[in-house]
C-alpha positions as CSV (number, residue, x, y, z in Angstrom):
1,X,91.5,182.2,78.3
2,X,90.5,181.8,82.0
3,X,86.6,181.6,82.4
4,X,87.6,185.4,84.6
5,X,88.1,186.9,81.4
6,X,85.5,185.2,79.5
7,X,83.0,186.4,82.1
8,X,83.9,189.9,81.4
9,X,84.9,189.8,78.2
10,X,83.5,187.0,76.1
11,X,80.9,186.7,73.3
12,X,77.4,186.0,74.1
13,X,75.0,183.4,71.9
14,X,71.5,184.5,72.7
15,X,69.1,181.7,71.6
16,X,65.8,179.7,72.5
17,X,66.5,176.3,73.4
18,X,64.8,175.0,70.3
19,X,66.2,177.9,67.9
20,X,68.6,175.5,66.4
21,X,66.5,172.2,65.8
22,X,64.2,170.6,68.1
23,X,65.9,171.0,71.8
24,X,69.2,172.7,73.2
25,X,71.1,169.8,72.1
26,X,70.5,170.2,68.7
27,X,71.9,173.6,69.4
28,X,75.2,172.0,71.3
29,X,75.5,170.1,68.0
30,X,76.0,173.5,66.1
31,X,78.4,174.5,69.0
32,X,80.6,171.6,68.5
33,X,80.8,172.2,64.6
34,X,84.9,173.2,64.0
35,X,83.3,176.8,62.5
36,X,82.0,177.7,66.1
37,X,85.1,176.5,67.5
38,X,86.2,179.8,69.9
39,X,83.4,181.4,68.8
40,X,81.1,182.2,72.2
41,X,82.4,182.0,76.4
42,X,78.5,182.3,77.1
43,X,75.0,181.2,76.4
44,X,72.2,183.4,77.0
45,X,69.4,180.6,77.0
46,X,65.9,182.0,76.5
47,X,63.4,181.1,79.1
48,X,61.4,178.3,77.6
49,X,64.6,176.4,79.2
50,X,61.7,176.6,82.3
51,X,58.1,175.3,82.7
52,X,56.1,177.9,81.2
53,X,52.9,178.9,78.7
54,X,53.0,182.2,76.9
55,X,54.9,184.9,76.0
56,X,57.4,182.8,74.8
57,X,58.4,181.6,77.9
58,X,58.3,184.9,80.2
59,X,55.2,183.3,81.6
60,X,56.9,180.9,84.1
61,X,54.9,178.2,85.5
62,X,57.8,176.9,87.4
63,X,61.7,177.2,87.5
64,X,62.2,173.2,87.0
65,X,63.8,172.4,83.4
66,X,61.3,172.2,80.4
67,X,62.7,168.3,80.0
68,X,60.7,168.5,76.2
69,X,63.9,170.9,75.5
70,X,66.3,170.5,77.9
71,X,68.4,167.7,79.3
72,X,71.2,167.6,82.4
73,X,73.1,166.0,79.4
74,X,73.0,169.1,77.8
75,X,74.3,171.2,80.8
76,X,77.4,169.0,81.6
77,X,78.1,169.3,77.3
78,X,78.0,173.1,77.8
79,X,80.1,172.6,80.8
80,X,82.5,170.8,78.8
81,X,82.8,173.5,76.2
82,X,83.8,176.3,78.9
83,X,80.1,178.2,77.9
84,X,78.8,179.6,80.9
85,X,75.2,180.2,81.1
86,X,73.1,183.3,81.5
87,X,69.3,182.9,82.7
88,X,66.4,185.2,83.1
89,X,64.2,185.2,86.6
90,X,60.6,186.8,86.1
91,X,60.8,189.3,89.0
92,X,57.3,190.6,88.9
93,X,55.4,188.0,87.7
94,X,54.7,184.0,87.3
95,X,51.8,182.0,85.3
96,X,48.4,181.7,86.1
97,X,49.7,178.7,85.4
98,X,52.2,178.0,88.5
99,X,51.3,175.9,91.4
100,X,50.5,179.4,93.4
101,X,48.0,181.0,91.1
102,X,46.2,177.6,90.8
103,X,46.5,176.8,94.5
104,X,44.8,180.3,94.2
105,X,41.9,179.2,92.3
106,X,41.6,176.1,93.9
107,X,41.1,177.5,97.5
108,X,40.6,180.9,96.9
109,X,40.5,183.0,100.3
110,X,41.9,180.2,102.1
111,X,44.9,180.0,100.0
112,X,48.3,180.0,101.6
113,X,49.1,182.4,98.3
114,X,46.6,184.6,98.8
115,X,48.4,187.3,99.3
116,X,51.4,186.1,96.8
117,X,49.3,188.2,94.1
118,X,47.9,191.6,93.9
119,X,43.9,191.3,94.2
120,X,43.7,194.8,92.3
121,X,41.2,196.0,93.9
122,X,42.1,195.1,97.8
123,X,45.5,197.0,96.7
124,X,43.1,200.6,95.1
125,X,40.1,200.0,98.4
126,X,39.7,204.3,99.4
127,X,41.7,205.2,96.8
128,X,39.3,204.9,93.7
129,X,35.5,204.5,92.5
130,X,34.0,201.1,92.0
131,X,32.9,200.5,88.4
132,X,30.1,198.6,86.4
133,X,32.1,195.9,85.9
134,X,33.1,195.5,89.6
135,X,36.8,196.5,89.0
136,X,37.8,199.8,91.2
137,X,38.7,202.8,89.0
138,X,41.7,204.6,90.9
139,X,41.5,208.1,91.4
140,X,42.7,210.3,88.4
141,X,45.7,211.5,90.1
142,X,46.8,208.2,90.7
143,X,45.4,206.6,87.0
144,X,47.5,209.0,85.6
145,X,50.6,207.8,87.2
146,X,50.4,204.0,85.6
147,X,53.0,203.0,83.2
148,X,51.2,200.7,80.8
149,X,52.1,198.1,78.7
150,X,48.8,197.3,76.9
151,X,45.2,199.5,76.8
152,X,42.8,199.1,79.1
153,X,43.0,198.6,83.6
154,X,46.1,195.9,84.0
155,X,44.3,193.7,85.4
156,X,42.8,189.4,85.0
157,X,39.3,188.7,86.5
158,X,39.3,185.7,87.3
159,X,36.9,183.3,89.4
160,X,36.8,182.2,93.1
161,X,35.7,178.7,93.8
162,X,32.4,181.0,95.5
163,X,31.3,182.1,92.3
164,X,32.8,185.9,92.6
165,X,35.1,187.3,89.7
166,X,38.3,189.2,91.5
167,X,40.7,191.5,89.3
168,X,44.2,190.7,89.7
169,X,46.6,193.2,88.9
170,X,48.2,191.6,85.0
171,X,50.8,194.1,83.7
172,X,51.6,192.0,81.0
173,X,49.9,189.2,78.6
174,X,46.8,187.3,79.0
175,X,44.3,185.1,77.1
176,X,41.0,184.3,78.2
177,X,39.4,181.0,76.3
178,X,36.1,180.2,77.1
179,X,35.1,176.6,76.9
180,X,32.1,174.9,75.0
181,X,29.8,173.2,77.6
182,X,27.4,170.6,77.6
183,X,23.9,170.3,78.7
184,X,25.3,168.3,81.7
185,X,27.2,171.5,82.8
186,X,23.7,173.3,83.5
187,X,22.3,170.6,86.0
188,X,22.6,172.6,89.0
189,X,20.0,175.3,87.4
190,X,17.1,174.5,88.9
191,X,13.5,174.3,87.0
192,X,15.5,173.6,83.3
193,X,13.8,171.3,81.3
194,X,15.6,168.9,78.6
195,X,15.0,170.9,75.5
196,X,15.8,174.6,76.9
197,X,19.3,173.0,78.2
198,X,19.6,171.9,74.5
199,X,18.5,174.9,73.4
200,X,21.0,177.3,75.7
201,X,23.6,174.9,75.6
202,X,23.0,175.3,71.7
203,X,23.4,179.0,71.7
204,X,26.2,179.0,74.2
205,X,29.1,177.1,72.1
206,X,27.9,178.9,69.0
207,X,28.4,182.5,70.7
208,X,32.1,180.5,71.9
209,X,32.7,179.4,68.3
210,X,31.9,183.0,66.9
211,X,34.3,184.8,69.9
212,X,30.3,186.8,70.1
213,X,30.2,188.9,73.6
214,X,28.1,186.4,76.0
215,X,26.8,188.5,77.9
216,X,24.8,190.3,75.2
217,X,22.8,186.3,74.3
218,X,19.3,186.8,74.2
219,X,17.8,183.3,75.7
220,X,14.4,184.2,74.9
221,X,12.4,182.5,77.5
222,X,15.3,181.3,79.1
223,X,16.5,185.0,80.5
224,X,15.7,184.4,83.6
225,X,18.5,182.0,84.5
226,X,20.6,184.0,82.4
227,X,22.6,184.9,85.0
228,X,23.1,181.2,86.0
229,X,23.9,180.1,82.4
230,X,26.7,182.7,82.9
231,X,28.1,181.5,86.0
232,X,28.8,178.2,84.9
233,X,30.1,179.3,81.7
234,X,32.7,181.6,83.7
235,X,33.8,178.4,85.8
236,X,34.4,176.9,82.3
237,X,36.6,179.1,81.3
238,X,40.6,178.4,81.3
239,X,43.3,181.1,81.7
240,X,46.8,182.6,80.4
241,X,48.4,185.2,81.6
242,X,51.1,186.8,83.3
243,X,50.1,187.9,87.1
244,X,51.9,190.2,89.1
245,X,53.3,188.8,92.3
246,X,53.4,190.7,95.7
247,X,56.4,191.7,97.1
248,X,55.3,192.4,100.3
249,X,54.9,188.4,100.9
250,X,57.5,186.9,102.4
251,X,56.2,183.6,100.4
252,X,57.6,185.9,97.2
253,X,60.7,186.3,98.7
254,X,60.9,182.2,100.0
255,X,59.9,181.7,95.9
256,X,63.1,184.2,94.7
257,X,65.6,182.3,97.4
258,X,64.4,179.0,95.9
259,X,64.5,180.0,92.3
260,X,68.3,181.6,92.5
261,X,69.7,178.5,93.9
262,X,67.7,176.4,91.2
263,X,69.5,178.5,88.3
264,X,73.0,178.9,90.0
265,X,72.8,174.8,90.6
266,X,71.9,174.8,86.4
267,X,75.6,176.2,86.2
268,X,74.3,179.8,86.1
269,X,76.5,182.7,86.4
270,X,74.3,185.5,84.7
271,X,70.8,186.1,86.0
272,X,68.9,188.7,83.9
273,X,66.4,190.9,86.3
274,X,63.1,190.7,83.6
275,X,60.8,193.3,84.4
276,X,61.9,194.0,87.9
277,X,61.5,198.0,87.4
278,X,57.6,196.8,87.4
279,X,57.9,195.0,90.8
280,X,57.3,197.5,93.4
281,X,54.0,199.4,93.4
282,X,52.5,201.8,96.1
283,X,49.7,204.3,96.0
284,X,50.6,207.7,94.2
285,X,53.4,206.1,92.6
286,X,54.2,204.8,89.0
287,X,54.4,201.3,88.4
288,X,57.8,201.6,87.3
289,X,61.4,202.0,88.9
290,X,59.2,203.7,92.3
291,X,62.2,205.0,94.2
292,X,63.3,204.4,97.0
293,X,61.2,200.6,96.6
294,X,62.8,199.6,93.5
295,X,66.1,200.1,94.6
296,X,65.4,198.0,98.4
297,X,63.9,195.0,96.6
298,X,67.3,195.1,93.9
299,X,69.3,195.2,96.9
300,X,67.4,192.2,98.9
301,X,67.7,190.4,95.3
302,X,71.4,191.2,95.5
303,X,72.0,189.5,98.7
304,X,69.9,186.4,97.7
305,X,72.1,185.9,94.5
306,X,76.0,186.9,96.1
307,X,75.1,183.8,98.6
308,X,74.8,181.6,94.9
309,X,77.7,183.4,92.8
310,X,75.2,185.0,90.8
311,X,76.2,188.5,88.3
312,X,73.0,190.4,88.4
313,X,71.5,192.4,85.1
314,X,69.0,194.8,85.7
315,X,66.0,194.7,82.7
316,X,65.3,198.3,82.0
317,X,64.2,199.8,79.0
318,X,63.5,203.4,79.7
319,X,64.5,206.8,77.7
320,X,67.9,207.7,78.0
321,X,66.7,211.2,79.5
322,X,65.5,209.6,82.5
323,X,69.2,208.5,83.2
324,X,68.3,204.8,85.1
325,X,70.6,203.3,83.3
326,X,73.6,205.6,85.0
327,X,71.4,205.5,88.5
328,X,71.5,201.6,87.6
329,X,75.1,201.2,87.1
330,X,76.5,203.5,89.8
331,X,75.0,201.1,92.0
332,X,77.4,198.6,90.5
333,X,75.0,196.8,88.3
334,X,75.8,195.1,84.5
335,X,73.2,197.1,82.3
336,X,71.8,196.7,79.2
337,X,73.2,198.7,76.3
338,X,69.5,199.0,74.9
339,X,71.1,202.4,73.2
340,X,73.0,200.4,70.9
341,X,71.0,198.7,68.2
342,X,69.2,201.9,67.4
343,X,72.5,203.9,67.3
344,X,74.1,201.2,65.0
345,X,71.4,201.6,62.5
346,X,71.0,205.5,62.5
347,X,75.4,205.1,62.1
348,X,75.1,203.3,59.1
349,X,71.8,204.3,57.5
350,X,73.3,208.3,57.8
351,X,76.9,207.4,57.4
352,X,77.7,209.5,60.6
353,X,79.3,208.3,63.8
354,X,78.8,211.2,66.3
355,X,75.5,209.5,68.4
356,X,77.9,206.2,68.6
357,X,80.7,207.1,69.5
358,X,79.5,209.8,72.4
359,X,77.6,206.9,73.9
360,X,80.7,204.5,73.4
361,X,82.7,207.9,75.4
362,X,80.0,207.8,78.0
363,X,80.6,203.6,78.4
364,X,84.2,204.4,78.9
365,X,84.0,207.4,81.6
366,X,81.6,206.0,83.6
367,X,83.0,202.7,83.4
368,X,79.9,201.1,82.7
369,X,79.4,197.1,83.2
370,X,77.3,196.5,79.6
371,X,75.6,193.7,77.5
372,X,75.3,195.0,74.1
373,X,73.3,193.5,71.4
374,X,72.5,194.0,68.1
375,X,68.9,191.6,67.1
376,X,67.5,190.2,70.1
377,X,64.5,187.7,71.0
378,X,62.4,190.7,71.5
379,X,62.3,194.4,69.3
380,X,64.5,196.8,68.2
381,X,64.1,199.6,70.9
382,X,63.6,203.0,69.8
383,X,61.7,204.6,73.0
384,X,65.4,204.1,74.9
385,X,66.9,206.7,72.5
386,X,65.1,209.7,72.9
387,X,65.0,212.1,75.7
388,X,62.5,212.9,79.2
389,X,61.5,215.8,80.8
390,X,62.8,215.4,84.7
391,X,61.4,217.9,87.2
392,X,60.9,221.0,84.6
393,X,64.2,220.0,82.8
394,X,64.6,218.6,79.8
395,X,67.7,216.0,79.8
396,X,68.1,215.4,75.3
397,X,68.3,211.8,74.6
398,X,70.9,210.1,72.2
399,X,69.0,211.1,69.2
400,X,66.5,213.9,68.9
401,X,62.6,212.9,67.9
402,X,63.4,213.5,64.0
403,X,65.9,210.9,63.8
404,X,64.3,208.1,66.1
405,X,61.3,209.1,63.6
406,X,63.6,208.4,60.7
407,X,65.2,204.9,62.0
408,X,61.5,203.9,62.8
409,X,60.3,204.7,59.3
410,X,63.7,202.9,57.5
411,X,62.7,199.8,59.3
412,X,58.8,199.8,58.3
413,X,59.6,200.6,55.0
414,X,61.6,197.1,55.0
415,X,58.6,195.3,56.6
416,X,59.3,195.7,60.4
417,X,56.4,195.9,62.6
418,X,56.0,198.6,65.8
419,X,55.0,197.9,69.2
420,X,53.3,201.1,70.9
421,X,52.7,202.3,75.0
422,X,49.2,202.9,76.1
423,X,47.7,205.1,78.6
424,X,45.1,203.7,81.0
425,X,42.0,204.6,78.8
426,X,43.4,202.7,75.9
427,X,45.1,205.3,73.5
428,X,48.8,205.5,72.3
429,X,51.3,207.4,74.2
430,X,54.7,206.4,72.7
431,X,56.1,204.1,70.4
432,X,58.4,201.2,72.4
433,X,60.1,199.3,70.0
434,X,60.2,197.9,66.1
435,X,59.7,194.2,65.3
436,X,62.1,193.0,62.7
437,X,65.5,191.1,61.9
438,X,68.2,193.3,62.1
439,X,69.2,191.9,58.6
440,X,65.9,193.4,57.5
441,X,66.3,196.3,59.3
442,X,69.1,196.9,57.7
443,X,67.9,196.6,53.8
444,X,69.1,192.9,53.8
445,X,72.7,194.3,53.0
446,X,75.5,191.7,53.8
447,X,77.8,194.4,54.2
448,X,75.7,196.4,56.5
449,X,75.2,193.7,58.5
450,X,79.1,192.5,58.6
451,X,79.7,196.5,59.5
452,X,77.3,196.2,61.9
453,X,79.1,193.2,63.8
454,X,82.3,194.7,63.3
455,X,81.0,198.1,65.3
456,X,79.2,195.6,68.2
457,X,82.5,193.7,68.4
458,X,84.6,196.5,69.0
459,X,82.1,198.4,71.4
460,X,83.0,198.2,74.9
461,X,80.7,195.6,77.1
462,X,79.7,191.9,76.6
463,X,78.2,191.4,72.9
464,X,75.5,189.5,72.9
465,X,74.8,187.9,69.4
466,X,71.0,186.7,68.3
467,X,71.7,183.3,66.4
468,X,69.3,184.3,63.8
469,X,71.9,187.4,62.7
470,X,74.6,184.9,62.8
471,X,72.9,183.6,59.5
472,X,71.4,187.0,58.3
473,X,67.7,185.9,58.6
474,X,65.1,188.0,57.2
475,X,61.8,189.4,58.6
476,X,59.6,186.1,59.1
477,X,55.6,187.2,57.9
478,X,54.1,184.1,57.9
479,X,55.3,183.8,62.0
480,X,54.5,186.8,62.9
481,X,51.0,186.6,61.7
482,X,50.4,183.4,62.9
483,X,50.8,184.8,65.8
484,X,48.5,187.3,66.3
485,X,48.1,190.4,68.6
486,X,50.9,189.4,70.3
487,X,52.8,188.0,67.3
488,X,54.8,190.7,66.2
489,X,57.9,189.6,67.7
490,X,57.9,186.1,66.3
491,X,59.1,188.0,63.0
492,X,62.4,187.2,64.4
493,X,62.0,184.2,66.1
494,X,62.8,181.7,63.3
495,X,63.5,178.1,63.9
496,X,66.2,176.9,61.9
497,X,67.3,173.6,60.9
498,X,70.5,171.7,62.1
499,X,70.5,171.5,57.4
500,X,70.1,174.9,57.1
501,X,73.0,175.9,59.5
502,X,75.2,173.6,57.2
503,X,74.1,175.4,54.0
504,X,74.7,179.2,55.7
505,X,78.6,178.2,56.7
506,X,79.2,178.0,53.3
507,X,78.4,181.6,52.7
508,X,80.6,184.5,53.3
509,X,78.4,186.7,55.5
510,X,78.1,183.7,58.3
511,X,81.9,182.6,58.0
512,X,83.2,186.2,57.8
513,X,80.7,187.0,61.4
514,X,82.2,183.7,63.1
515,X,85.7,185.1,62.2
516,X,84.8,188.9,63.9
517,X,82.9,186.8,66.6
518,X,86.2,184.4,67.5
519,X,88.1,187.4,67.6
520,X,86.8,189.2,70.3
521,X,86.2,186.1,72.0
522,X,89.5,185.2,71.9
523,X,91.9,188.4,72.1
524,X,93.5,189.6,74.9
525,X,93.1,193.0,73.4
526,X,89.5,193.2,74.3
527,X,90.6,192.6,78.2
528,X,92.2,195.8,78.0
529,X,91.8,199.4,77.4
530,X,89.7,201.0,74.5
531,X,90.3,204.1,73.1
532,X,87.8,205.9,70.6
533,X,90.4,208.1,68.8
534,X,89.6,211.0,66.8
535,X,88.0,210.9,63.0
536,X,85.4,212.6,60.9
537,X,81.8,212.0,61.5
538,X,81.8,209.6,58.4
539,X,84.2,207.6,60.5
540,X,85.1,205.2,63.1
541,X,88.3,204.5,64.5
542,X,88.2,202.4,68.1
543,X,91.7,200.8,69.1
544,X,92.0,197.9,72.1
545,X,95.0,197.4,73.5
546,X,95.9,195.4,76.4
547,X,100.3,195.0,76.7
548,X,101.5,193.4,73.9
549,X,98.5,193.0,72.1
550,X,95.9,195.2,70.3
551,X,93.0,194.9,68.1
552,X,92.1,198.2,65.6
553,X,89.2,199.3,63.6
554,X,88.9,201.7,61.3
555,X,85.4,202.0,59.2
556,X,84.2,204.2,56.4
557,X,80.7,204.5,56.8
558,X,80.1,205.9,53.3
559,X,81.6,202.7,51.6
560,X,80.4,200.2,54.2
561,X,84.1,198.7,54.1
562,X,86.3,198.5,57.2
563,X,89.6,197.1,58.5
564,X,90.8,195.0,61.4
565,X,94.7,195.4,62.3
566,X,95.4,192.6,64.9
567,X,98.1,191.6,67.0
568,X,97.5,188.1,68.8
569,X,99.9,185.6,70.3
570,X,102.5,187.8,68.2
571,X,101.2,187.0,65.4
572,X,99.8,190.7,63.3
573,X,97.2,190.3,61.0
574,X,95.2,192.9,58.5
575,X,91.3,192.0,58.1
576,X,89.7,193.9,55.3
577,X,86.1,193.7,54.9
């Protein structure tokens, strides 16, 4: 097979670089294994491949290999074994981390970066009140326009080598940790004797140790420098988070230049847009997909990654009512299918095939570029199925409210976890996705699951396969509350051994996956035409065909059994599952 038609019509491994073992070659070890022979044309490799610090490595720090994981080695191996690689860039945002935000910190107004992030409250000056807490409060009619990902103002104080706290605007994740100081620390505050630096510097680490709110410590006789004590416990404190770059810097757009020929040198081919609907931002706007800004920075991206052979794929998880996914792809972008995992499970769980198959119809019609999935590194989304109100009419979703209720409750009941939307005062607006395995998700039932892969497989679009599926892994507790607030997602985010991918080949859920897996990888078929033909709703009947060859399935979604008629290299074949 050419690495054309791989490009378009290969299977997808989606992985960390430590998901199999300790580092990506531990993974390559798996690859070369005679089971996964044919198995996967691409390799969706999970960010920590980069420099980064949180978030599971969304948080870049810098675009320069994470040599801990990652080896050249390792990319002339993949090279070897025709697997092309697919890459994500963090459109609108890098670390606190990166050598700007620092260089930020260091040098504050005098930075060359200073306007590479969005001081929040240079961006809302006249167009909102200035609270208590020195963070401007936009106007209500513009408040109300903010698409949020967590409660409370998006926004990161942090401190200027002056002494002044500044919000920056932090869509995403952050973690403030506020270090223990010593008595040394308080020098510079004139008029403290010995024993009352002891005696703050006391009270200080103990507030630190007990997460207490500082700024409520009662010093006694020492108030008076409270304000002091304060300061230099502020310049203590370290950072995480995710800050929102500026894309009205040209210094942004020197970075994105750099960073696309970094990733197409790494033997890219793929680069996945994340969070670029969040990128442009203007007064009286939403923070999300702003039209016509969204669509001029995806076309300046565009330009940047044609010069370095680069396929482009938009990040957008929004409700199919909204219709950005067909605004997305009649641009002539790849897009998600973010449709399909839900649909999969509300097939299967109700034994009906109506919402599948209309959005396989729609796929077809439109002629839609798509990477499907199943599991993922991230959620199983729910919010993309329902439907949106657009200028007084309301556009119906791929499921109605009832059933996105009912695969949402299915899932909990099997221990999945929920990740909700905020509104800018803190309370929930909509659920986004659910936090489990899709094993889990689906009742731990081997032959949901191989029905499951057999109705990705057959979908039109690029599958994209979650390694942890691969070896039906179950919802991981211990992970997910290790991790805390933020931990829900590490449910699915199990490291497995090079031992324990031994032990699953021998089992017929992983070898009879591998076999579905090679066979779209590897027939011509599914470099053809698809046609959805006609069946009852308890039903699913998709043929490829593509000249002499073809590839049919037929599913009964009562029994959970299907078949797979095959003709390949002239060979016919009859898989029944």
């Amino acid at each position: 097979m050419s690495k054309e038609n791989k490009i378009s019509n290969g299977v997808m491994l989606n992985a960390y670089p430590d998901s199999i073992g300790s580092n990506l070659n531990d993974t390559i070890t798996m690859l070369k294994m005679p089971e996964f022979k044919d198995v996967f044309s691409l390799f969706y490799v999970l960010p920590t491949f980069f420099n980064s610090d949180l978030d599971r490595g969304f948080s870049i720090i810098d675009y320069n290999i994470n040599e801990e994981l990652v080896s050249e080695a390792d990319l002339k191996a993949l090279e070897a074994l025709n697997i092309q690689l697919k890459f994500d860039i963090v459109l609108n945002h890098l670390s606190v981390a990166s050598p700007q935000f620092k260089d930020l910190l260091k040098h504050g107004d005098q930075s060359k970066y200073k306007y590479f992030f969005i001081n929040w409250n240079e961006f809302w000056e006249g167009h909102g009140i200035m609270g208590a807490d020195g963070v401007v409060i936009p106007n209500k009619e513009f408040l109300n326009k903010l698409f949020m990902r967590k409660s409370g103002l998006p926004i990161l104080k942090v401190m200027f080598p002056d002494g002044s706290e500044k919000p920056y605007w932090n869509t995403f994740y952050q973690q403030i940790t506020y270090n223990k100081i010593t008595e040394s620390d308080l020098q510079s505050i004139k008029k403290l004797t010995s024993w009352e630096a002891r005696f703050i510097t006391d009270k200080v680490n103990k507030a630190i140790e007990e997460n207490q709110d500082l700024t409520n410590l009662d010093f006694a006789d020492c108030n008076h420098v409270k304000s002091d004590v304060l300061q230099v416990v502020n310049k203590k404190r370290s950072y995480l988070g995710q800050m929102d770059v500026n894309a009205n810097s040209e210094l942004v757009w020197d970075f994105y230049t750099e960073t696309l020929e970094k990733v197409s040198n790494y033997g890219g081919k793929i680069l996945r847009l994340d969070a670029f609907a969040y990128l442009h931002k203007e007064i009286g706007q939403s923070n999300f997909f702003n039209k016509p800004g969204t669509w001029e920075h995806l076309e300046r991206i565009k330009q940047i990654a044609d010069k370095n052979n680069l396929i482009l794929l938009p990040e957008i998880h929004a409700e199919y009512g909204l219709h950005l996914h067909d605004e997305v792809a009649k641009e002539g972008y790849q897009i998600y299918d973010f449709f399909l995992p839900g649909l999969t499970i509300h097939t299967i769980e109700n034994e009906n095939s109506k919402a599948i198959l209309t959005w396989a119809k729609e796929i077809i019609e439109k002629g839609y570029k798509t990477v499907n999935m199943l599991g993922c590194h991230d959620g199983i989304p729910v919010l993309d199925l329902k439907g949106k109100e657009v200028n007084g009419t309301y556009n119906k979703g791929l499921l109605d409210d009832a059933e996105i209720e009912g695969i949402m409750n299915k899932i909990m009941e099997r221990g999945g976890r929920v990740k909700n939307l905020y509104d800018p005062e803190g309370n929930k607006i909509s659920y986004y996705q659910v936090n489990a395995t899709f094993f889990s998700a689906l009742g731990a039932d081997e032959q949901k699951l191989l029905l499951a892969r057999a109705i990705q497989m057959f979908m039109p679009g690029i599958p994209q396969v979650w390694y942890l599926d691969i070896f039906a892994g179950k919802n991981d507790y211990a992970a997910a509350d290790k991790g805390g607030s933020a931990g829900h997602k590490e449910i699915n985010r199990t490291t497995l051994t090079l031992k324990d991918v031994e032990v699953a080949l021998k089992t017929n859920i992983v070898r009879n996956q591998l076999e579905l897996i090679r066979l779209r990888n590897t027939s011509k078929a599914f470099s053809g035409t698809v046609k959805i033909n006609d069946s009852i709703d308890s039903m699913i009947d998709i043929l490829w065909t593509n000249q002499n060859e073809f590839a049919h399935l037929k599913a009964n979604l009562r029994t959970k059994q299907f078949s797979i008629k095959y003709l390949q290299d002239g060979v016919s074949k009859t898989v029944l599952l």
